[in-house]
N, C-alpha and C positions, 0 to 999 in steps of 0.2 A: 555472500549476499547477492541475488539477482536484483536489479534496478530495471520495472517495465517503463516505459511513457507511450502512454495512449491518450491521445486530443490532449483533453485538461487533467490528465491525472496522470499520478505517478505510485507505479505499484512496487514497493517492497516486500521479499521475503527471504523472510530471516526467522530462525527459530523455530519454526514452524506456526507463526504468526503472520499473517501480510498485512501492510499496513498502505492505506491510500491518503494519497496527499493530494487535495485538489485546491490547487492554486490560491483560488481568491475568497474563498471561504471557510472551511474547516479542515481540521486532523484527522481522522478515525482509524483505531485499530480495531482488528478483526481476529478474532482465534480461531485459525481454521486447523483444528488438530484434528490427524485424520486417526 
């Protein structure tokens, strides 16, 4: 698993899924299959 941190976010990926975490409001995953 890589773990980014940019400013307010935090980028995971894993699976071939990334998922952003922004701190003080929501979850969101994202499917980025290539």
């Amino acid at each position: 698993m890589n773990i980014f941190y940019n400013g307010e976010l935090f980028y995971f990926k894993y699976c071939n899924k990334t998922i952003y975490i922004q701190h003080k409001i929501i979850s969101v995953s994202f499917d980025i299959s290539k």
